[in-house]
C-alpha positions in Angstrom: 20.5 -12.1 4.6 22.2 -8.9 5.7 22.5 -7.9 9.5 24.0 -4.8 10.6 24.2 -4.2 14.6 25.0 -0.8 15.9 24.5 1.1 19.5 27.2 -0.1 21.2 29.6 2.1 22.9 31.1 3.2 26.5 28.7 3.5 29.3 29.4 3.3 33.5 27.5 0.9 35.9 24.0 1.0 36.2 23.6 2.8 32.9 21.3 1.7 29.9 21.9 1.3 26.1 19.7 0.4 23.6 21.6 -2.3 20.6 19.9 -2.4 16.8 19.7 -4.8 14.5 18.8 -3.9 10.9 18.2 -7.0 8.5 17.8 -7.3 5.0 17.9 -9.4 2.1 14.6 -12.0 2.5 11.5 -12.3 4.2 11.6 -12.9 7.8 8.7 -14.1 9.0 9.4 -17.3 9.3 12.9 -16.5 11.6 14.2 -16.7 14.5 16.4 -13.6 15.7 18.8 -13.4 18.4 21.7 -12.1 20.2 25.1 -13.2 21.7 27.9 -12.1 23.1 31.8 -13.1 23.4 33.8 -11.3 25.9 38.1 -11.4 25.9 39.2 -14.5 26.0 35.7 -16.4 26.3 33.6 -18.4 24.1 30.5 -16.4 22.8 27.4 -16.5 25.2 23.3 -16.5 24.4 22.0 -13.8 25.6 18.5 -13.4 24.2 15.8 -14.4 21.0 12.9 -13.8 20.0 10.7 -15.0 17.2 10.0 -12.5 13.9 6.4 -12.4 15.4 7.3 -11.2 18.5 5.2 -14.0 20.5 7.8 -16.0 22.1 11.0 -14.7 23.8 13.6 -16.1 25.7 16.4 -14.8 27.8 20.1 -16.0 29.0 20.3 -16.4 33.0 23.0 -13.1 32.3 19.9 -11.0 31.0 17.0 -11.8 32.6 15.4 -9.4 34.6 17.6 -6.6 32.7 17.5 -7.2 28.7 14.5 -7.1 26.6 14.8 -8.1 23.0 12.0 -6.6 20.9 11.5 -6.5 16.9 9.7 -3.9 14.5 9.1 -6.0 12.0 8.0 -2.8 9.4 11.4 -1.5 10.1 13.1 -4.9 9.7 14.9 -4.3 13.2 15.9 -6.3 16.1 16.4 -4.0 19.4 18.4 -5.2 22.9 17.4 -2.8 25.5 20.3 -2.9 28.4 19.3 -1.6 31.7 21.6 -1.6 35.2 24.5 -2.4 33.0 27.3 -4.1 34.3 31.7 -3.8 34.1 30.8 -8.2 33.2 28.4 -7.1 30.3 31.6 -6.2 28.3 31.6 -7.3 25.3 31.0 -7.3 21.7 27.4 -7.8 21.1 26.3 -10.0 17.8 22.6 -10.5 16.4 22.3 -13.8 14.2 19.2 -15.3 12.4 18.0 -18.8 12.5 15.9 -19.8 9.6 12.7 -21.7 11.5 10.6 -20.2 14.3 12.1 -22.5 16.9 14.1 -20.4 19.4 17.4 -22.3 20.6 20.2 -20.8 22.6 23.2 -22.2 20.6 25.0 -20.5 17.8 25.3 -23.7 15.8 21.8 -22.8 14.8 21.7 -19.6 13.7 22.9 -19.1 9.6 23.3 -15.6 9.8 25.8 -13.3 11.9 26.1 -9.6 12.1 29.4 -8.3 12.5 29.3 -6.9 16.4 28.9 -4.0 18.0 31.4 -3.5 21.4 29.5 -2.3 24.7 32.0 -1.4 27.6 30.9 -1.2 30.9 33.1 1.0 33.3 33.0 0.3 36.9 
């Protein structure tokens, strides 16, 4: 399994980006995908999952109400959609697969890592 995460970059308060995923290498549908986060100096945080299907999400107290994870599964990609972005959202942004449908917020579980894509939020 392959994961590549892009769409990070520099953006000021209250702005939005959008973070991709693009997997490759086996058949998904029976996996969990998600995404973290480690900021300087911290240990790296849940932030959101869904399930290959689409039918069960779940969100980090950090995203909810602002993140929304989505998947196109013809397109093989995972999507983050960032809105009201904060200066504390800094940080490098990581998508990871777990190999059962069971959605779980702790990166012991997940096999498969992407390499991170940095968001900066300027105050």
């Amino acid at each position: 399994v392959q994961l590549q995460a892009s769409g990070g970059g520099l953006v000021q308060a209250g702005g939005s980006l959008r973070l991709s995923c693009a997997a490759s290498g086996r058949t998904f549908s029976s996996y969990t995908m998600g995404w973290f986060r480690q900021a300087p100096g911290k240990e790296r945080e849940f932030v959101a999952a869904i399930t290959w299907s689409g039918d069960s999400t779940y969100y980090g107290d950090s995203a909810k109400g602002r993140f929304t994870i989505s998947i196109d599964g013809a397109k093989n990609t995972l999507y983050l959609q960032m809105n009201s972005l904060r200066p504390e959202d800094t940080a490098i942004y990581y998508c990871a697969t777990r190999t059962n449908r069971l959605i779980s917020v702790h990166t012991i579980h997940y096999a498969y890592w992407g390499q991170g894509t940095l968001v900066t939020v300027s105050s």
